[in-house]
KOLMI-414689 format. One record per residue (C-alpha): x, z, y; residue in three letters. Coordinates in pm, whole numbers, padded with zeros to 5 digits, always signed. Each point is the difference from the previous one (the first is absolute). Example, Ala and Ser with C-alpha at 12.3 -4.5 7.8 and 13.67 -1.06 7.14 Angstrom:
# residues 2
+01230+00780-00450ALA+00137-00066+00344SER
***
This chain:
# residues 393
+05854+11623+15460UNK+00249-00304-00050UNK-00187-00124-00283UNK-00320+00019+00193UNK+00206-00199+00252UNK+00106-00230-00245UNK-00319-00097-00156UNK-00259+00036+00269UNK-00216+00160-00193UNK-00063+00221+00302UNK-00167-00290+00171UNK-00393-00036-00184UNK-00312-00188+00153UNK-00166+00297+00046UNK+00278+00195+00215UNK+00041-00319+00168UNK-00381-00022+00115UNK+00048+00350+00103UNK+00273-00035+00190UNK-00098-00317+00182UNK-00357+00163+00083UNK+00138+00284+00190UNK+00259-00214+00237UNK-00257-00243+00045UNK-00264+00278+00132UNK+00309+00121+00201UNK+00069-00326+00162UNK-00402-00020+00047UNK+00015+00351+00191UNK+00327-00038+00213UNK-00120-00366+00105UNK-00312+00118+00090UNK+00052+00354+00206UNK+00254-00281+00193UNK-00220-00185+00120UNK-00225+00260+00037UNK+00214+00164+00250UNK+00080-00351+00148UNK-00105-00124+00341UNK-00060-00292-00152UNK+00364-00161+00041UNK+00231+00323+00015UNK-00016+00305-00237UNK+00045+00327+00066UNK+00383-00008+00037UNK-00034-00309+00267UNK+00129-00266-00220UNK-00183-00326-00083UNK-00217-00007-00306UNK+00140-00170-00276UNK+00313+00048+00225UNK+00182-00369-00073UNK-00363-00178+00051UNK+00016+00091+00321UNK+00282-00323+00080UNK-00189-00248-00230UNK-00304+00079+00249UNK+00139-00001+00329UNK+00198-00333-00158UNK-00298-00152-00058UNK-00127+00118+00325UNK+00306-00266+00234UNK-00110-00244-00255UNK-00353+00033+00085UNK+00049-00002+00360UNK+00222-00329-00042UNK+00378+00140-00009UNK+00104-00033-00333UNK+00361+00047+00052UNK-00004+00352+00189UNK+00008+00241-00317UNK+00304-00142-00085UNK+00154+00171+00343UNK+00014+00384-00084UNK-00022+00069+00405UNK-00376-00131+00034UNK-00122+00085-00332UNK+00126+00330+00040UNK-00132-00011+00345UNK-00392-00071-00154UNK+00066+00234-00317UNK+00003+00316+00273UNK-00260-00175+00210UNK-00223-00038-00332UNK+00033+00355-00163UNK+00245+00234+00204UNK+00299+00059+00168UNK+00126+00211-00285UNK-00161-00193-00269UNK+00370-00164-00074UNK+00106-00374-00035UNK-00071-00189-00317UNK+00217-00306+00002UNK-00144-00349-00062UNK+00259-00196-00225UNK-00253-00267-00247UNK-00014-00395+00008UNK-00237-00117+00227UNK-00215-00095-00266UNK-00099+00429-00018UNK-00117-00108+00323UNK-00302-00160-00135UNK-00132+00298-00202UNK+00084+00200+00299UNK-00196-00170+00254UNK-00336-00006-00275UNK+00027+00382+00009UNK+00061+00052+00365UNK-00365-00147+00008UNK-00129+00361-00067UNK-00001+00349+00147UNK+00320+00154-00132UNK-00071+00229-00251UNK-00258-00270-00136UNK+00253-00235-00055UNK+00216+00294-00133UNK-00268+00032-00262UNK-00043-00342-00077UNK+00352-00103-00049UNK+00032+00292-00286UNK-00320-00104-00177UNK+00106-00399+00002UNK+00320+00052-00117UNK-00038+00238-00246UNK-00248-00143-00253UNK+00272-00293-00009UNK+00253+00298-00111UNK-00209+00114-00253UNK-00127-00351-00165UNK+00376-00099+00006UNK+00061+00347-00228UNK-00294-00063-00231UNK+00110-00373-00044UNK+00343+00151-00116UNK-00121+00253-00205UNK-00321-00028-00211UNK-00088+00383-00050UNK-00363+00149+00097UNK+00215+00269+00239UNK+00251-00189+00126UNK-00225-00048+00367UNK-00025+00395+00003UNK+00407+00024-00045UNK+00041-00257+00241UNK-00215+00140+00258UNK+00151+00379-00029UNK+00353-00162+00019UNK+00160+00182+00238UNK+00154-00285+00237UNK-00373-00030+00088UNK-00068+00274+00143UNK+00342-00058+00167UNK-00095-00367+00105UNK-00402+00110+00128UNK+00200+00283+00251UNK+00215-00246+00133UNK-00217-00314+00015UNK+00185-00227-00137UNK+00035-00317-00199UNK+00101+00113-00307UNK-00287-00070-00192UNK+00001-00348+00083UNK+00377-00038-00075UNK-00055+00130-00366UNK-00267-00218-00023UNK+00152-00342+00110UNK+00352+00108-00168UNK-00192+00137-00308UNK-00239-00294+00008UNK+00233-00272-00012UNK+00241+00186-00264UNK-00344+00041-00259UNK-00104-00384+00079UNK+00289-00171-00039UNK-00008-00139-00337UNK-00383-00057-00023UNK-00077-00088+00363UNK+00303-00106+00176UNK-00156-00147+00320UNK-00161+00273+00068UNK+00325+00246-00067UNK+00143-00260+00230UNK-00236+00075+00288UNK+00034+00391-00055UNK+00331-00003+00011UNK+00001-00203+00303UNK-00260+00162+00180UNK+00282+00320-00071UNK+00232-00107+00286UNK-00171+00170+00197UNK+00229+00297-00048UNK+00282-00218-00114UNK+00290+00229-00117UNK-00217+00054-00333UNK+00051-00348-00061UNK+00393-00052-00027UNK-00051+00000-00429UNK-00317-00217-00024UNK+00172-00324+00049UNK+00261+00112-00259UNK-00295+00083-00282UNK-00149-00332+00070UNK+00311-00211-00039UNK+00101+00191-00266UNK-00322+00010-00199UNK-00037-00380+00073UNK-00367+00050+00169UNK+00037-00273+00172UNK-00376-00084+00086UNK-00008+00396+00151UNK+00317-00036+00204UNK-00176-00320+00158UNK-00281+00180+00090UNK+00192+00303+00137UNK+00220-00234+00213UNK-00272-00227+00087UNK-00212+00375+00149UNK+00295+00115+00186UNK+00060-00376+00179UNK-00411-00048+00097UNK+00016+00351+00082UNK+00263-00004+00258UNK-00131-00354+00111UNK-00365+00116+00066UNK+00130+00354+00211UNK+00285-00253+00168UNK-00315-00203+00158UNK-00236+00258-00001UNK+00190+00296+00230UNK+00318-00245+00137UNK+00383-00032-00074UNK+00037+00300+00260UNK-00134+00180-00279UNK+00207-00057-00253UNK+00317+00016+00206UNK-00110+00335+00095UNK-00006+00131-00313UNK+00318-00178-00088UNK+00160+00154+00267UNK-00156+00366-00092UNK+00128+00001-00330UNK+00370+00099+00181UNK-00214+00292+00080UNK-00135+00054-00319UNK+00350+00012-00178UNK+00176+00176+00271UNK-00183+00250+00111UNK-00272+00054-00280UNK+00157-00062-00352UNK+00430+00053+00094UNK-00107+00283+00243UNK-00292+00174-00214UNK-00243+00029+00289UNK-00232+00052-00269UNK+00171+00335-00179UNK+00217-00085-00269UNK-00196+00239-00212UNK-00285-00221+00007UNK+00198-00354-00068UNK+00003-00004-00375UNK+00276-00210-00020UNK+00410-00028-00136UNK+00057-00053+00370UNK-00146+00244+00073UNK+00120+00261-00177UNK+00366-00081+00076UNK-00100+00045+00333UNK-00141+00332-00010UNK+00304+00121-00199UNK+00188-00145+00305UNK+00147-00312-00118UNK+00127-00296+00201UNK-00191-00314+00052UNK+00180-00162-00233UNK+00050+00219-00235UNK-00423+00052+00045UNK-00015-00411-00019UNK+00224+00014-00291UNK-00183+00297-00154UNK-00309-00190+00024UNK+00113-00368-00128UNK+00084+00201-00309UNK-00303+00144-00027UNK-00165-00427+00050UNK+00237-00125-00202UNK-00104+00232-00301UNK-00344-00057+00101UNK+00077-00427+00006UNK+00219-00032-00277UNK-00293+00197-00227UNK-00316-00167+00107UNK+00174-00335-00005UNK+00111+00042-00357UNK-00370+00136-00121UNK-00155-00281+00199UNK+00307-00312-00158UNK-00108+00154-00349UNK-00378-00002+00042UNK-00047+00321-00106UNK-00309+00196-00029UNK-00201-00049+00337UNK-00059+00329+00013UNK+00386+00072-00030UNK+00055-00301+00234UNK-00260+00147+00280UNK+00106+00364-00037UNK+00362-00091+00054UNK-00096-00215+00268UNK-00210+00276+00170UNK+00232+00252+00008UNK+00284-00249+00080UNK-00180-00121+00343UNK+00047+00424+00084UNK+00336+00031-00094UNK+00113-00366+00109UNK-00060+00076+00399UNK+00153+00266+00241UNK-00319+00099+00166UNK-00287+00114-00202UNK-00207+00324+00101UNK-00148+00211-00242UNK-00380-00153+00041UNK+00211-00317-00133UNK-00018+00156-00323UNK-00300-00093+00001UNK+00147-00310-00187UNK+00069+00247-00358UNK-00385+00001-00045UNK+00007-00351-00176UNK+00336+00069-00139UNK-00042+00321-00169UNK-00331-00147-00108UNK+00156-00315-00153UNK+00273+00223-00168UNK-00266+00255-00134UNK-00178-00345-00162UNK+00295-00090-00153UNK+00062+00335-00115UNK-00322+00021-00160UNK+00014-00251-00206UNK+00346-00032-00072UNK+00057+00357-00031UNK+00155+00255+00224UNK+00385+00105-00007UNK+00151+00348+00015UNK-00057+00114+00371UNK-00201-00299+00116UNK-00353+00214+00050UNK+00164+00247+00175UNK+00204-00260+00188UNK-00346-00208+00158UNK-00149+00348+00072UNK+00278+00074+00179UNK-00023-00280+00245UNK-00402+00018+00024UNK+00088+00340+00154UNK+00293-00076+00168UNK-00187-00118+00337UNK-00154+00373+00035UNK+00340+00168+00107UNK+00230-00233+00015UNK+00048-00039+00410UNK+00016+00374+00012UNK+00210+00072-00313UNK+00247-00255+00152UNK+00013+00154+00361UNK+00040+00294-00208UNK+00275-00061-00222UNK+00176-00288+00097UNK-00120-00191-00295UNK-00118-00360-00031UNK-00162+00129-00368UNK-00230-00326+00066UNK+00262-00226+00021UNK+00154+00138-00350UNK-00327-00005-00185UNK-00121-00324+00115UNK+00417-00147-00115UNK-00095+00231-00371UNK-00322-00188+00007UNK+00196-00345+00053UNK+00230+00117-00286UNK-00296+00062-00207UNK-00197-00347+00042UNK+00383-00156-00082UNK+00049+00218-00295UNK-00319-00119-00169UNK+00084-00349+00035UNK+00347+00060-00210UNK-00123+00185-00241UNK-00265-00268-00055UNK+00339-00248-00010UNK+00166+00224-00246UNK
***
């Protein structure tokens, strides 16, 4: 069994196929008997469809009607969420940029579970070209659609899609199309704690023309939604952000079972907030100190963008488990590398390991106690840094 473990031999293209077939037609049938059994914006158990899509809409519902700044106050988007969907539907809190605000708004043009629909089937293509760019294997778009943080990212409606696409995009581009890496990257502030490390890689890697490009995004970004929906609006969210930290991330409003994060995982153990802040700057140090050294060195880009991926995960204190959304690209970029470079003892079983990992991994921690995804995605780090030094030696 260990050698099997070892090798990966257990892991072939037709088990794989097999495998991805059968949780894909499981996704298909658990999506579809929801909405099936949907009044068109609850399900059965009263909660919103796509249950996180349901603030992005009623978001882009005060920015329709001309007040911008009002999702940022928890009491009146709260307020609209139960007025929207139910009284027991639950709160989903509204904590991105006010450039989010701009997508959110588009989609608020529609019925609800229309725009539900339509925000899924935009975003995910982008997922899936960003995967095939990375790796160039005929089944690499059936892998990446069974992946299991999409089904966990289609029940929730959320962004996560996009994310790996604009983080994956820009990591993949950078050396042969650094303006647009640039603008992916900056376009990627929309969820901003991902972001802490990319500044570091392009320093460090000396991309000069994509770290122009970035900056240059983020600054006509923030200019165009500072005219466009007022200074109210961005002192709002400003001012939210206390919120955020305090009672979201340090307080867990969220479940700490679900936050896939150092922080995180110190809290649930019942750790301090220091000792959880110090707990998790170990965890971004590791992550800054490795992707900064592949990135100085100009390693492989698909070592580079791997260890940048995963980094951006283990780098912040908040990051949900539809987040993981972000390993597509990097497991891809790895298995590329891998490929053609060869595979080393555990490394199959390793990146099968984390393709799965989004199936149980909010229950298995609730569970157990466990952050398991936190110490496979710091073995994966470990991994990406080991094959740089052995290239060295």
């Amino acid at each position: 069994m260990l050698q099997i473990l070892r090798d990966g031999s257990w892991i072939t293209r037709e088990r794989t196929r097999a495998i991805c077939i059968m949780l894909l037609s499981g996704y298909a049938l658990v999506i579809l008997a929801m909405f099936a059994t949907s009044d068109g914006r609850l399900d059965r158990f009263g909660r919103p469809l796509g249950t996180d899509f349901s603030q992005v809409w009623v978001a882009g519902k005060f920015t329709l009607e001309g007040s911008p700044a009002v999702p940022f106050d928890p009491v009146p988007h709260e307020a609209r969420q139960r007025r929207e969907f139910s009284e027991t539907s639950g709160f989903f809190h509204w904590g991105y940029p006010p450039y989010f605000l701009v997508i959110a708004a588009f989609f608020a043009l529609f019925p609800y579970a229309l725009a539900l629909v339509l925000w899924q089937l935009t975003t995910l293509p982008l997922y899936l070209a960003t995967v095939r760019r990375a790796i160039r294997d005929p089944q690499s778009i059936l892998v990446a659609s069974a992946f299991p943080a999409v089904f966990v990212n289609l029940m929730h409606g959320h962004n996560g899609f996009l994310t790996a696409a604009l983080l994956g995009g820009g990591s993949i581009l950078v050396r042969t199309r650094p303006w647009i890496s640039g603008l992916f990257f900056g376009l990627a502030a929309y969820k901003p704690q991902f972001g802490v490390l990319v500044p570091m890689a392009l320093i460090a890697g000396r991309y000069w023309t994509a770290f122009a490009a970035a900056s240059l995004t983020v600054v006509a970004m923030t200019l165009a939604t500072w005219l466009v929906f007022g200074e109210v609006t961005w002192r709002a969210y400003v001012v939210s952000m206390e919120y955020s930290r305090a009672y979201v991330a340090e307080q867990g409003a969220t479940g700490w079972h679900k936050i896939q994060t150092a922080f995180a995982a110190a809290r649930l153990w019942g750790a301090s907030l220091p000792l959880a802040y110090a707990a998790q700057g170990a965890s971004s140090l590791a992550a800054a100190v490795v992707v900064v050294l592949l990135w100085w060195r100009r390693s492989d880009w698909r070592l580079c963008g791997a260890a940048l991926l995963v980094g951006a995960l283990l780098a912040t204190p908040y990051s949900l488990d539809y987040d993981l959304m972000v390993l597509g690209p990097a497991i891809a970029l790895f298995a590329a590398y891998g490929i053609e470079k060869g595979f080393a003892p555990y490394e199959k079983s390793l990146l099968a390991f984390l393709w799965f990992m989004p199936l149980f991994l909010r229950n298995f921690t609730e569970l157990t106690h466990v952050h398991v995804g936190v110490l496979a995605m710091l073995v994966f780090l470990g991994a990406v840094a080991r094959r740089e030094f052995e290239q060295v030696r």
